[in-house]
NUSE-30865 format. One record per residue (C-alpha): x, z, y. Coordinates in pm, whole numbers, plus 32768, in hexadecimal, padded with zeros to 4 digits. Layout:
BEGIN
XZY...
***
This chain:
BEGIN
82B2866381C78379854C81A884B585D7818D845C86D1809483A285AE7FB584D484E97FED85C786167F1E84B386507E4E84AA84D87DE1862584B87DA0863785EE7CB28521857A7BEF85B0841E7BD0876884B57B71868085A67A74856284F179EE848C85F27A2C832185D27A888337845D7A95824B838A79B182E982A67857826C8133785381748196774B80F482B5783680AD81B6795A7FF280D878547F1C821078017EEF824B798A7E55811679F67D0880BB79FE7C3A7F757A1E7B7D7F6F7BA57AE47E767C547B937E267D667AED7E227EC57B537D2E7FC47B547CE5815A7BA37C1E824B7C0D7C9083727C0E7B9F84C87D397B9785CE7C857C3186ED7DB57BBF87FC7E647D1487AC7E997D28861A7EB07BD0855F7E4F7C5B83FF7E877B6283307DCA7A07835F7DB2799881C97DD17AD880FF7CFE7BFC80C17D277D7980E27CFF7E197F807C977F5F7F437C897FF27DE07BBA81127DAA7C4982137C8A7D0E81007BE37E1B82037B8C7DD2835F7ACA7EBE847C7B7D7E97858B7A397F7D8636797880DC86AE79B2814C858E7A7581B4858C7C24809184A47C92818584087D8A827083C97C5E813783317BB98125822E7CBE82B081CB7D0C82A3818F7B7B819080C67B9A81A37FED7CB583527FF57C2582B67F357AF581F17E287BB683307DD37C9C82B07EA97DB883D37F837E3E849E80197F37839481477F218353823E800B82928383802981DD8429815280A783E281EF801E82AB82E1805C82BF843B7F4B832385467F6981F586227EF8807185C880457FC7853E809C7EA7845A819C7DDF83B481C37C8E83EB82DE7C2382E682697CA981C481317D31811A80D87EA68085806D7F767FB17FC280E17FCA7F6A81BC7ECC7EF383307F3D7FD2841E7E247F1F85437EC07DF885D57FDF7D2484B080687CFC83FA81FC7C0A833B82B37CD7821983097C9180F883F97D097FA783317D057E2E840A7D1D7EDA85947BF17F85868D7B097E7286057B6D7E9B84737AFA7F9F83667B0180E4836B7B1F818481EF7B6282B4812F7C6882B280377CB183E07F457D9684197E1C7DA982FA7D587D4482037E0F7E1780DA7E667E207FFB7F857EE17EA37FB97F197E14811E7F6B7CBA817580957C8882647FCB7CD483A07EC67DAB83467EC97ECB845E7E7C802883E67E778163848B7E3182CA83F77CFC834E84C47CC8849883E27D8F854782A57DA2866881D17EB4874581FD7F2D86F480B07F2A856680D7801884BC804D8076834A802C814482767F548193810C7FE3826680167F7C82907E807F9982B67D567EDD84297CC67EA683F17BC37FBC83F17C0480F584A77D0A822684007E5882A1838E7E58842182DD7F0584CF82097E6985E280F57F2C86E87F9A7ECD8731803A7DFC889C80037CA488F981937C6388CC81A47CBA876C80777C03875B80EC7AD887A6823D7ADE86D581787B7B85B180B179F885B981FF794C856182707A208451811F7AB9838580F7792B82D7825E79168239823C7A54819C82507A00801681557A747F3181907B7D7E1181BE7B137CDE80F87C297C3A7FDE7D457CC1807A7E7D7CF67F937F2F7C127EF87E357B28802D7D447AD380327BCB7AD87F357BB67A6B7E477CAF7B4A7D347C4B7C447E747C0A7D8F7F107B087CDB7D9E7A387CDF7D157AB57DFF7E3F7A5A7EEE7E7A79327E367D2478D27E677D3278D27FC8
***
């Protein structure tokens, strides 16, 4: 799938095609509480020890004439979040400990295990977005055959890739605190619930 999402993407972005205007984004997003957790370092996966997971349910309406994936690189584009990707989340607990993420499902929906063995499992369908903390483990434990996933991250910060194992455990610990914080919430803006609940913290 990825491959195939990955052509797909790059046609609609030479032709314009399918891909959403400012105004069209504006229209698209919708005001949602945002639900928060904590998740605790359980000697395998840190999480993160200050800021919360963020899930928001629905916050983006995937109508009309638009790619849904397209909806969400646009969006999260707009808020700073880039280097986008498409495909779906990986069956096995991983995390990244130099930067933080963002999730939102363009298509299908998963059960998906956020914070390690001991976190939260949740459901996540179209629309929904979900906002990990450098550290947060997550693993895919069941998925439509249709899922599909848009992620992206904030300007700061270097993609890794680290297993639930008590090595990248232990280097994770060094790096997960310098990580910066976005300036803005991938869906909301500066001024959306992130920016005051990790600043809170």
């Amino acid at each position: 799938m990825g491959v195939l999402e990955s052509v797909k993407e790059k046609i609609e972005k030479m032709t314009g095609r399918k891909r959403p205007s400012r105004e069209d984004l504006r229209d698209a997003v919708r005001s949602r509480k945002p639900n928060s957790f904590h998740f605790q370092d359980d000697g395998i996966v840190p999480n993160n020890p200050k800021l919360p997971f963020i899930l928001y349910r629905s916050p983006v309406i995937l109508a009309g004439d638009f790619d849904p994936a397209a909806v969400f690189e646009e969006l999260f584009a707009r808020n700073g979040w880039r280097d986008s990707w498409r495909n779906g989340i990986y069956d096995y607990v991983h995390y990244h400990s130099r930067t933080h993420e963002v999730l939102g499902v363009a298509r299908g929906h998963a059960r998906v295990r956020f914070g390690g063995e001991r976190g939260k499992a949740l459901h996540l369908k179209a629309g929904d977005v979900a906002i990990l903390p450098a550290g947060t483990g997550h693993r895919r434990l069941a998925a439509s055959k249709d899922l599909l996933v848009v992620g992206a991250y904030p300007p700061f910060g270097s993609y890794d890739e680290c297993r639930a194992c008590t090595a990248d455990h232990d280097r994770a610990l060094m790096t997960i605190p310098k990580v910066a914080l976005p300036p803005k919430d991938p869906v909301y803006g500066r001024d959306g619930p992130l920016t005051r609940l990790w600043r809170r913290t």
